[in-house]
C-alpha positions as CSV (number, residue, x, y, z in Angstrom):
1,X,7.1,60.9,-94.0
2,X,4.8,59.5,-97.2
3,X,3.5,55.8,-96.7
4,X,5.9,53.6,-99.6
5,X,2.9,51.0,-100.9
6,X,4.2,47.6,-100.9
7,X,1.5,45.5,-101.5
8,X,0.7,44.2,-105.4
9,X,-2.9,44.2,-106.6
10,X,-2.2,40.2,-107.6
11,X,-0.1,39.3,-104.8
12,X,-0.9,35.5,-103.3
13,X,-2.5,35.3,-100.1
14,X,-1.8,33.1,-97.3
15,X,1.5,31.2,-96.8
16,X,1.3,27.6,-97.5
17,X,3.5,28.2,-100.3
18,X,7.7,29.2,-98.8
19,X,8.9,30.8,-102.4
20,X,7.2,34.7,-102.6
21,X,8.4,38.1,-102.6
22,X,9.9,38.8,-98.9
23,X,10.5,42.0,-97.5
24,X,13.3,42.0,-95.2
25,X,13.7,43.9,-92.1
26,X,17.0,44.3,-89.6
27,X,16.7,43.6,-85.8
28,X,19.5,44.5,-84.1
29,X,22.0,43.0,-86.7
30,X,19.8,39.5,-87.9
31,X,17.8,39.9,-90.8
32,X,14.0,38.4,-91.1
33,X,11.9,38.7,-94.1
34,X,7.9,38.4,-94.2
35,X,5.8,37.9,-97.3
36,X,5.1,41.3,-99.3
37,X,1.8,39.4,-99.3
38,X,1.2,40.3,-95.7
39,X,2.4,44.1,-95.9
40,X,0.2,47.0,-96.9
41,X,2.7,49.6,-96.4
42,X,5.9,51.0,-94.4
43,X,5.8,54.8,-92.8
44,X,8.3,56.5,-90.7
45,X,8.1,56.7,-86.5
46,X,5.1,57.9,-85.3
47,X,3.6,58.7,-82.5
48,X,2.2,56.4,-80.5
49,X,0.1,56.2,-77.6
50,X,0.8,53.6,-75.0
51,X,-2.4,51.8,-74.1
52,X,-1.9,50.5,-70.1
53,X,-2.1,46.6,-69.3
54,X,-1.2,45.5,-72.3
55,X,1.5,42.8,-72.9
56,X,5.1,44.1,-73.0
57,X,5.7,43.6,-76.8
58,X,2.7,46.5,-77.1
59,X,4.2,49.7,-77.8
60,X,0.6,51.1,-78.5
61,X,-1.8,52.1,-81.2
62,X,-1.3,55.0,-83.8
63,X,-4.1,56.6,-85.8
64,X,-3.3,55.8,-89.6
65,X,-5.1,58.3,-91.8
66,X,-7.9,57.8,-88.9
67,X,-8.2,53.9,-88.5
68,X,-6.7,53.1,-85.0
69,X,-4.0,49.8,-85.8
70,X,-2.2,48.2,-82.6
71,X,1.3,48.5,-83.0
72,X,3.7,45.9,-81.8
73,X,7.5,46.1,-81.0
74,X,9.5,43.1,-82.7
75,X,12.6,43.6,-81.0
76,X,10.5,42.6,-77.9
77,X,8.2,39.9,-79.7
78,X,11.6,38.2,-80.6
79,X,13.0,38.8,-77.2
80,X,15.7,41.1,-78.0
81,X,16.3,44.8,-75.8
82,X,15.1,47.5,-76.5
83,X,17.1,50.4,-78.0
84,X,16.0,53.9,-79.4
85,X,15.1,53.9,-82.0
86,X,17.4,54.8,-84.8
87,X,17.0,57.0,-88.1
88,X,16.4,53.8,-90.1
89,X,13.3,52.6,-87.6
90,X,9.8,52.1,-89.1
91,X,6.4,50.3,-89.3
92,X,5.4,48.1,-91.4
93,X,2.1,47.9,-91.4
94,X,0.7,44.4,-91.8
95,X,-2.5,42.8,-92.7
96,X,-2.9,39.7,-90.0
97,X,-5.9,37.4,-90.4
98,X,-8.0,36.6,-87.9
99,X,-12.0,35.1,-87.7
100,X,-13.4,37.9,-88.7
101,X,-11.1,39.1,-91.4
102,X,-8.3,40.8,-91.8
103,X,-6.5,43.3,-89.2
104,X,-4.3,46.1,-90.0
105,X,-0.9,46.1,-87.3
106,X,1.8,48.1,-87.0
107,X,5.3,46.4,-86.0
108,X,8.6,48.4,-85.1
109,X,11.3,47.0,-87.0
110,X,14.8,49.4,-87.0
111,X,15.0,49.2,-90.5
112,X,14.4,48.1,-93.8
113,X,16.5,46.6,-96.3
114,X,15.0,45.2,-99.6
115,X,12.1,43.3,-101.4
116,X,13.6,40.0,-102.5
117,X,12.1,37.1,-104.7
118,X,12.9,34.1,-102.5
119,X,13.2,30.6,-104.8
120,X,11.8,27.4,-102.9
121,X,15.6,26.2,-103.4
122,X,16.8,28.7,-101.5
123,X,15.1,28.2,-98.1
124,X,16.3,25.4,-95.9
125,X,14.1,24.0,-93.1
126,X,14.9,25.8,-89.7
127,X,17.5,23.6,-87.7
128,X,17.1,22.9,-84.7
129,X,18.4,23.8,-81.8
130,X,18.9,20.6,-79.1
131,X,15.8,20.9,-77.6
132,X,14.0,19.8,-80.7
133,X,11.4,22.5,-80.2
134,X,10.8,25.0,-83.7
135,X,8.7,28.0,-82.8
136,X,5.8,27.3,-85.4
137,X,6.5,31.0,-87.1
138,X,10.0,30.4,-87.9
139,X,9.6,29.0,-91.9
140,X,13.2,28.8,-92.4
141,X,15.9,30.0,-93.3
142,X,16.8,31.8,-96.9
143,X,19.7,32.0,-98.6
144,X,20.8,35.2,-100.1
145,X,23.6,37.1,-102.2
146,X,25.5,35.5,-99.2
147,X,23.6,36.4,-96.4
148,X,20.9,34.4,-94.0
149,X,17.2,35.8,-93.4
150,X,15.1,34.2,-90.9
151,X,11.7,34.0,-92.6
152,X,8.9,34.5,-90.7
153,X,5.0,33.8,-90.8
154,X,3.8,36.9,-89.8
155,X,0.5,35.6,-89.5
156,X,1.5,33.4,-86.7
157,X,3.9,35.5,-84.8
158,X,0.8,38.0,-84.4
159,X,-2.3,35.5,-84.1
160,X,-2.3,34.5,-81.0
161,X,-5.3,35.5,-79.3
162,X,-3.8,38.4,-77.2
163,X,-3.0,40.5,-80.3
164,X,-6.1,39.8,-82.1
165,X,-8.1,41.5,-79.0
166,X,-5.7,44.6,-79.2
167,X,-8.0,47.6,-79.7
168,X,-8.6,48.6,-83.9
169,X,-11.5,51.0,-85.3
């Protein structure tokens, strides 16, 4: 399956600012969005090769036109089961920024749905949820043609330290 490019040449970086371009994802039946600022590019199931010892939400890395990219599973990074995957499944293949620059990832999402323009008014702060405790990735929550997507930072979903020592070349 041919890459689709998502990234724009003059795209903002970084995500101190909440209205940008989102590209929103299905897991399971809950939509997320990340910044188009953070994606490179989406390609069809690959193979993957499992790397042993690695932390449960690792399905592996994939050689992408002969860089080597860690791919993650974001059903399991959000704590959802696994399923097979289905004919909409892909990676997205994210740029994540770490000390020494950026990293290419892959994450398994089961599908794709649209690339949005997301206005500051309409994202609301992410409630919470009796415990008063916000994972620092959840942005918020946007407001759509009806629907709510989560937004996410991918940047710190995928930071932590753990990911950023996954094996690349």
């Amino acid at each position: 399956m041919s890459a689709i490019a998502i990234h724009e040449a003059g795209a903002k970086t970084g995500s101190s600012t909440k209205a940008d371009k989102y590209l929103s994802f299905y897991l399971a039946k809950e939509e997320f969005a990340i910044s188009v600022s953070s994606v490179r590019e989406i390609i069809g199931i690959q193979e993957i090769t499992h790397v042993p010892q690695m932390p449960s939400y690792v399905e592996g890395v994939l050689n992408l036109r002969g860089k080597v990219i860690p791919v993650i599973s974001m059903r399991r990074k959000c704590g959802l089961p696994d399923v097979e995957h289905g004919p909409q499944a892909c990676i997205v293949v994210v740029q994540i920024k770490g000390d020494n620059g950026t990293l290419p990832m892959g994450v398994v999402v089961d599908g794709v749905s649209e690339v949005a323009n997301v206005a500051a008014s309409d994202i609301e702060p992410m409630p919470e949820f009796g415990g008063g405790e916000t994972h620092s990735y959840l942005m918020g929550v946007a407001k759509l043609k009806g629907r709510v997507k989560i937004l996410i930072d991918i940047n710190l979903l995928l930071s932590n330290r753990e990911i950023l020592a996954l094996p690349v070349s």
